[in-house]
C-alpha positions in Angstrom: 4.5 -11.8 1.5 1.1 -11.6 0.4 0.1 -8.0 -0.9 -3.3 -6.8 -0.6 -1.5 -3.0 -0.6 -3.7 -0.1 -0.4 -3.4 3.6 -1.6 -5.6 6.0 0.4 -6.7 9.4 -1.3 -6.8 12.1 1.7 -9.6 14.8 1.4 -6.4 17.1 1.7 -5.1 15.0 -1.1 -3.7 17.0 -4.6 -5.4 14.9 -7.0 -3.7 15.2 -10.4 -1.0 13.6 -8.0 -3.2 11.4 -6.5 -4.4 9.6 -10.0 -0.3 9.5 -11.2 0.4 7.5 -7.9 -3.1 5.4 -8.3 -2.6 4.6 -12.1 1.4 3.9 -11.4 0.1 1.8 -8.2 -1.8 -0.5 -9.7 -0.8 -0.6 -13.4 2.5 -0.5 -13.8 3.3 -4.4 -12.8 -0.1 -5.6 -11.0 1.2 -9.2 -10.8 3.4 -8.2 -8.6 3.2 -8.3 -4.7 3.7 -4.5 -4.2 0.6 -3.6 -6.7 -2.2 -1.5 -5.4 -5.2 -3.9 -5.0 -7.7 -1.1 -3.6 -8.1 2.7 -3.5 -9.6 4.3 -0.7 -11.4 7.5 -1.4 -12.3 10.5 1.2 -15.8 10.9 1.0 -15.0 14.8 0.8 -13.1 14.4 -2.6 -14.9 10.9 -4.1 -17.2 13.3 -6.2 -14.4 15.5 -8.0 -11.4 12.0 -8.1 -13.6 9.0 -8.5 -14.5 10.1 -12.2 -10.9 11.6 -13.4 -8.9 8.6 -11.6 -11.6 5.9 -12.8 -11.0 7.2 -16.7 -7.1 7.4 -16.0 -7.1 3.4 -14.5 -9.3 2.6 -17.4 -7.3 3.8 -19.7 -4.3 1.7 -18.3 -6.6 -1.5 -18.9 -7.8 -2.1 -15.2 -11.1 -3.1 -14.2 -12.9 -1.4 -11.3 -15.0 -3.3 -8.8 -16.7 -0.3 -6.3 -18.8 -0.2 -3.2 -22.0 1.7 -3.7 -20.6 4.7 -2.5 -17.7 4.6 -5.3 -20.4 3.4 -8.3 -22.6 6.8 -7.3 -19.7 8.8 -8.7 -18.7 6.4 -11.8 -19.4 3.0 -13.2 -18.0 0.1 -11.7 -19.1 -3.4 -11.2 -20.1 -3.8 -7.5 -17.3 -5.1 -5.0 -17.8 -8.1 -2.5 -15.6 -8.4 0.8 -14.1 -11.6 -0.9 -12.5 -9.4 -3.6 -11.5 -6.8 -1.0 -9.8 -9.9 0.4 -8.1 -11.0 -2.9 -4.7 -9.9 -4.7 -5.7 -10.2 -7.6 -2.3 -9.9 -9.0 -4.3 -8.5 -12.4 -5.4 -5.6 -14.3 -8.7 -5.2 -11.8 -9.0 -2.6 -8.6 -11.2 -2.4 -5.6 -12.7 0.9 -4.6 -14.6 2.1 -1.5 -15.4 5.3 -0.1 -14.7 6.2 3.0 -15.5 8.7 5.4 -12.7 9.8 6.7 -8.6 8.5 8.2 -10.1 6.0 10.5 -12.7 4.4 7.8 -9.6 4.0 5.8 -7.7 2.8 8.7 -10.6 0.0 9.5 -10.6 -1.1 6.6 -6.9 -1.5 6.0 -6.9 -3.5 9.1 -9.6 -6.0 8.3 -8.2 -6.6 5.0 -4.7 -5.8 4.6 -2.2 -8.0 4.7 0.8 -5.6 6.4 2.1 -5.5 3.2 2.7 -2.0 1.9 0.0 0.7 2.6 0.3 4.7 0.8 -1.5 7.6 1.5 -1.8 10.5 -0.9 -2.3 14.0 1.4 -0.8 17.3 1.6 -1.9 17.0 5.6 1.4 16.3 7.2 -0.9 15.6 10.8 -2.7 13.4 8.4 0.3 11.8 7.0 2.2 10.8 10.1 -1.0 9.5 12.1 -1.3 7.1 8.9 2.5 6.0 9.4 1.8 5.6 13.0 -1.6 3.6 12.9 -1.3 1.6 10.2 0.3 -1.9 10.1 2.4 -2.6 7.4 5.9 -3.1 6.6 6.2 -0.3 4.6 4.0 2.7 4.3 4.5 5.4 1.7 3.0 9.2 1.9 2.5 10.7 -1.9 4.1 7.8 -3.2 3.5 4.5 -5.4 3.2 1.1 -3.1 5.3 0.2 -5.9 8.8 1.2 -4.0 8.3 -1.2 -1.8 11.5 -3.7 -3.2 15.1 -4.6 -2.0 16.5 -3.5 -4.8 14.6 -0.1 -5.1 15.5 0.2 -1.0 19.3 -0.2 -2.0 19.7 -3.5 -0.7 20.7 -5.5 -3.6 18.4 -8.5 -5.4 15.2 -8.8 -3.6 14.9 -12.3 -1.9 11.2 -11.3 -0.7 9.3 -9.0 1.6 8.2 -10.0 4.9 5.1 -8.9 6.6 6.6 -10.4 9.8 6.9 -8.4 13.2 10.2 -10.7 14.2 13.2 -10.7 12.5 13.2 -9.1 9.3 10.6 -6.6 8.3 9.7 -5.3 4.7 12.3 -6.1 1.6 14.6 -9.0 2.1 17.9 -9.2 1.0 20.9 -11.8 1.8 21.5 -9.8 4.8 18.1 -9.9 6.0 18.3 -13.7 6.0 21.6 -14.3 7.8 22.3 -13.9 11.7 25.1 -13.3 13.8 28.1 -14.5 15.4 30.1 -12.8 17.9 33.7 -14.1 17.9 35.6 -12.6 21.0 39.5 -13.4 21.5 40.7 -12.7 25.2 44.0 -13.2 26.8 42.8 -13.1 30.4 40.3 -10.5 30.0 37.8 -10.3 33.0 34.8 -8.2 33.2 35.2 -5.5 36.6 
């Protein structure tokens, strides 16, 4: 499916962590459809992150598109809500601020695509509200959105990843794309 896949930095978040998982998120296949496409930032931690992580993303070649909040704590060229709405699929990365878990919940639900969603946060209440709330078919906690793949998930060559609530959910594989029979032999069997 289409993956506009976010990583969310946590004000409990530990940042070296944080810029290894944002850097590895975004740059280490962004034309693919589990690439990070925006980093959310807690307000609490944009001032001491936004600088480290925007020199670390630079230096892997992306491009930074930020919301006024993000370009008070580092260059960036200004985002519009049509590039928050875009994979890209390229070395460039939207980045907001936002206040707090919901801010970065709201805005995962007005332009995510229930792809893959991360957070990065050493708050395990954090954590599991994150799983809970947000809508996605895979949600990682202090990990890359890059893991989200059949063959990563152990289920052999990827045929795709669905975004669907039906069926099959997440990283496809032959199984995922096959249903079932039920073939009963009876001699005289009755049900009591």
């Amino acid at each position: 499916g289409v993956g506009i896949c976010h990583v969310y930095v946590d004000r409990a978040a530990d940042l070296g962590k944080a810029i290894d998982i944002v850097v590895n998120a975004k740059a280490h296949r962004p034309s693919v459809c589990n690439s990070a496409e925006t980093l959310l930032v807690h307000r609490d931690v944009a001032g001491e992150f936004l600088a480290k992580a925007a020199d670390a993303l630079r230096g892997a070649g992306v491009d930074l598109l930020g919301d006024d909040r993000a370009r008070e704590h580092t260059g960036m060229t200004a985002v519009t809500d049509e590039d928050f709405a875009t994979e890209h699929l390229d070395y460039v990365m939207n980045v907001a601020v936002v206040d707090d878990i919901d801010g970065a919940l709201h805005h995962i639900e007005r332009f995510g695509t229930s792809h893959t969603e991360a957070i990065v946060t050493e708050d395990r209440g954090a954590a599991r509200r994150f799983q809970a709330e947000v809508d996605a078919a895979a949600v990682m906690v202090n990990a890359s959105t890059r893991f989200t793949d059949g063959e990563v998930f152990g289920y052999g060559a990827e045929i795709g990843i669905s975004t669907q609530k039906m069926h099959a959910r997440g990283p496809m594989a032959l199984p995922e794309l096959t249903t079932v029979k039920y073939l009963v032999d009876g001699d005289g069997h009755i049900r009591s």
